[in-house]
C-alpha positions in Angstrom: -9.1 19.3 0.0 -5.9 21.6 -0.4 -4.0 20.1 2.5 -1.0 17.7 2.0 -1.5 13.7 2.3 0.0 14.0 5.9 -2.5 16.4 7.2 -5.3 14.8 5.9 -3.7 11.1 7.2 -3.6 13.4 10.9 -7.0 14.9 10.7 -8.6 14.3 13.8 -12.2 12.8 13.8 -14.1 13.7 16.4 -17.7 11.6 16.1 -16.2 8.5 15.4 -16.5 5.7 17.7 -15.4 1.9 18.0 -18.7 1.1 16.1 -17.6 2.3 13.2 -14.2 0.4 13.0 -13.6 -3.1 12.1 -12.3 -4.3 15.7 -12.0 -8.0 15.2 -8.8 -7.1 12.8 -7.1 -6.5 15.7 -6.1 -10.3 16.4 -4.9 -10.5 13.0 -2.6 -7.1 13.6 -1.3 -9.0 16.6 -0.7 -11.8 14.9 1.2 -10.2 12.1 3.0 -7.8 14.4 4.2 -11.2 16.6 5.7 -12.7 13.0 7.9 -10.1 12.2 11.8 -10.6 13.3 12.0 -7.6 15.3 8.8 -8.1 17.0 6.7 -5.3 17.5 5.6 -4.9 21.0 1.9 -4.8 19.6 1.8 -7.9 20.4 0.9 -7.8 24.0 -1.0 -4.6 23.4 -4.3 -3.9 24.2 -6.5 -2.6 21.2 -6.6 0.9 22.7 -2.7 0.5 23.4 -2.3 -0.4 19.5 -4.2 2.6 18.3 -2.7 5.0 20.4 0.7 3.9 19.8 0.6 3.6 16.3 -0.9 7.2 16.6 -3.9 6.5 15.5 -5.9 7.8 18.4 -4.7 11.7 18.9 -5.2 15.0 20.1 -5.2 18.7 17.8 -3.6 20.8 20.5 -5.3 24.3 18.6 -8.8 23.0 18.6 -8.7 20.8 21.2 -10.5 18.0 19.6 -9.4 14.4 20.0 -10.1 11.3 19.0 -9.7 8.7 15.8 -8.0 10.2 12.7 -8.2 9.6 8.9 -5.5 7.1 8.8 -7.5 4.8 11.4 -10.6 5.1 9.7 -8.9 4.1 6.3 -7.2 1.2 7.9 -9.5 0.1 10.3 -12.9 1.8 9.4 -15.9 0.0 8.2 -16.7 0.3 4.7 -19.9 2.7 5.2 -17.6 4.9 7.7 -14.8 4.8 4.7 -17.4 6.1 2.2 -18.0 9.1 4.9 -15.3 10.3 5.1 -13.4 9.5 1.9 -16.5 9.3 -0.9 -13.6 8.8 -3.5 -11.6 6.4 -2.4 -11.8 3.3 -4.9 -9.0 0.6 -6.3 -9.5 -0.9 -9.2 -8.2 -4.6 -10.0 -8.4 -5.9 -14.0 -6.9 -8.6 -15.0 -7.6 -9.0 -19.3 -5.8 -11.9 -21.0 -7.3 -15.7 -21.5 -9.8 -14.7 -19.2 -11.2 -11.7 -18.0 -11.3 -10.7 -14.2 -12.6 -7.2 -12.7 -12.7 -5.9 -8.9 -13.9 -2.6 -7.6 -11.6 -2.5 -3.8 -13.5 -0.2 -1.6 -12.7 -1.9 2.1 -9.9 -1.2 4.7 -6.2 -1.1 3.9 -5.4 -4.2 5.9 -8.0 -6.4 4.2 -7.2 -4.5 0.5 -3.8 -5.6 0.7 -5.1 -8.9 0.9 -7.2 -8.4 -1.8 -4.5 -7.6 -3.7 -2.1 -9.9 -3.0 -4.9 -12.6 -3.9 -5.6 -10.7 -6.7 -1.8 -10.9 -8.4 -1.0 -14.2 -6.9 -3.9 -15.8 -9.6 -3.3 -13.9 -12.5 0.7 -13.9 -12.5 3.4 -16.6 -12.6 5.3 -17.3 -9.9 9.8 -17.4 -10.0 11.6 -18.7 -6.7 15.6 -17.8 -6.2 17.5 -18.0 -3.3 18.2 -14.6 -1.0 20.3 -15.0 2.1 20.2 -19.1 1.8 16.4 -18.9 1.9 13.7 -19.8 -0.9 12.0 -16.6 -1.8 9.1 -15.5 -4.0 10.2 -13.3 -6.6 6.3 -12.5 -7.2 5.5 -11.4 -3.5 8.4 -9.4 -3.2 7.7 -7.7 -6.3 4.0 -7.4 -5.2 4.3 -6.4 -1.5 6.7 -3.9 -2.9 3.8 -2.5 -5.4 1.1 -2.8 -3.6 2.3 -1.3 -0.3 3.7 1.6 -2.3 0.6 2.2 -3.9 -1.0 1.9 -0.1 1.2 4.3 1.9 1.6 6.8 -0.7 -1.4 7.5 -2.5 -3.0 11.0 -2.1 -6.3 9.7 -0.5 -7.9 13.2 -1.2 -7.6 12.6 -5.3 -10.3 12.0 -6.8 -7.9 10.0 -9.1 -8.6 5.9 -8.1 -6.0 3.8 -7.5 -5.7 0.6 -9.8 -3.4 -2.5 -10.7 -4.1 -3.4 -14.1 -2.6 -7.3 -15.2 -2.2 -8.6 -18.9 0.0 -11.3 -20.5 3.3 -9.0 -20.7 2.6 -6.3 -18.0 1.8 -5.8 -14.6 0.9 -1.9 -13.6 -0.3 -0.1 -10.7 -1.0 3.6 -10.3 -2.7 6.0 -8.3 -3.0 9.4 -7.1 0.1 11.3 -5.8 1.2 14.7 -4.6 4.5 14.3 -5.8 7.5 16.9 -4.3 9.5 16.4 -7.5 8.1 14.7 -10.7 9.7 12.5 -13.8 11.2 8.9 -14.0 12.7 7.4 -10.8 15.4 5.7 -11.7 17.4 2.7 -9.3 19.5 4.9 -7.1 18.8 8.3 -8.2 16.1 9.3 -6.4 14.9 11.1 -3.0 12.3 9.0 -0.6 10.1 10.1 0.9 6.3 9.0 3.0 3.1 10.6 2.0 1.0 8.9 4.5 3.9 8.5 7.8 1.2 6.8 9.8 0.1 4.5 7.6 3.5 3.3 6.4 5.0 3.3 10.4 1.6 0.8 10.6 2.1 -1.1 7.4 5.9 -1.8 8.4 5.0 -2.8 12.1 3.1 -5.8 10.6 5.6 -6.7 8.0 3.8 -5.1 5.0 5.9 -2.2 4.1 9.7 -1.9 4.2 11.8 1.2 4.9 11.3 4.4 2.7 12.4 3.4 -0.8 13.5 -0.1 -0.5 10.4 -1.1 -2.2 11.7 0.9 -5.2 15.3 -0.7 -5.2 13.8 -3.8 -4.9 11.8 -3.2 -8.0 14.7 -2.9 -10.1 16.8 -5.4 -8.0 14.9 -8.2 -8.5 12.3 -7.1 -11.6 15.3 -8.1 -14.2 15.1 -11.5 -12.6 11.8 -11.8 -12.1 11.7 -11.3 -16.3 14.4 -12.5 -17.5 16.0 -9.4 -18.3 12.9 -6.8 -18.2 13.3 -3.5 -16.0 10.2 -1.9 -14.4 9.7 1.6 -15.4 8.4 4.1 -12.6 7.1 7.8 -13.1 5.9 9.9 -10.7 3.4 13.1 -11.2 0.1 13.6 -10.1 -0.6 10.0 -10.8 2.3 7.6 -9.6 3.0 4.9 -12.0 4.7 1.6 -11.7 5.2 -0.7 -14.9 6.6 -4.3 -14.7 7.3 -6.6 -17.5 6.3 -10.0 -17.0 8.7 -11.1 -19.8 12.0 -9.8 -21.4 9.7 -9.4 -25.0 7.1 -7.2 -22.9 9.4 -4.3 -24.0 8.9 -4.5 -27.6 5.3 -4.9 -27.6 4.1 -2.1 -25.2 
């Protein structure tokens, strides 16, 4: 399309209506929002309420249209009105090692996270440690951290799908990116910044995206712990890349 992500994310919509967004996720945004420790004022929100003050519902103040944007159709939309508007707009899921396990992701952000979560949850082994006192998951902080990157900051006008690709020794996720400077990203030595501001303001109201760039530090924080002494490897380009061994040997094998 020629614009940046955060145009198209801002794009007002003018002909679509509540029929052609998934409205019943709105209970579970509510519930999310209600989990989270500083607890978003969603909610206690009506569903108009929500959408309008997660900017979802806006005005373009040159043309005068207003209405629902790109970013509410891609997280709320119903899959026929997500094939409208964004005809390319396809994750990938593969899993190949004892068995074999292949899903094409074409659904709304909230549920795809989901998906996704599911979908690395079954094929990957699990580590707990202990952060601030607390049991944690090393595997869902690792995977919240890939998967919401992937979500916030893909370029949604690529034609380029998005996929997370799972074997014995390596789990990977890429997708499209319009990246402002390109190369590896290493722990600390790098500049943040959000593709998709709506979507990751949303995602980080109900607990699924952290600040700018924490899901990168957190990568190589707890990655080497996660493996027993791996690192994750991250490039960014046109296509964002995200590498993390699922053992120390995964290195010398790849």
């Amino acid at each position: 399309m020629g614009f940046p992500v955060s145009l198209i994310e801002q794009k007002i919509l003018p002909h679509v209506t509540k029929d052609n967004l998934r409205m019943d996720l709105m209970d579970t945004v509510r519930d999310l929002a209600l989990r989270q420790k500083f607890k978003c004022q969603w909610s206690n929100m009506s569903n108009d309420e929500i959408l309008k003050d997660a900017g979802l519902w806006g005005k373009n103040y040159l043309s005068g249209e207003e209405g629902y944007n790109f970013a509410c159709v891609l997280l709320f939309g119903k899959d026929e009105a997500i094939r409208e508007f964004c005809p390319d707009y396809i994750t990938n899921a593969i899993y190949h090692g004892k068995t074999s396990e292949q899903l094409q992701i074409s659904t709304n952000l909230i549920e795809t996270y989901d998906i996704l979560m599911d979908f690395i949850v079954r094929h990957t082994s699990d580590k707990i440690c202990f952060i601030n006192y607390s049991e944690a998951s090393l595997r869902d902080i690792l995977a919240k951290a890939v998967i919401s990157n992937m979500i916030v900051h893909r370029d949604y006008a690529s034609v380029y799908p998005a996929r997370v690709l799972i074997d014995e020794d390596w789990l990977r996720v890429e997708n499209g990116c319009i990246p402002i400077d390109r190369g590896k990203i290493g722990d600390y030595i790098f500049s943040p910044y959000a593709n998709n501001l709506l979507i990751l303001q949303f995602f980080m109201n109900i607990g699924r995206a952290d600040n700018i760039g924490m899901g990168i530090k957190n990568l190589y924080k707890y990655t080497p712990i996660y493996s027993d002494g791996g690192n994750p490897e991250v490039m960014k380009d046109s296509v964002f890349r995200v590498s993390i061994p699922l053992r120390k040997e995964a290195k010398a094998i790849q």
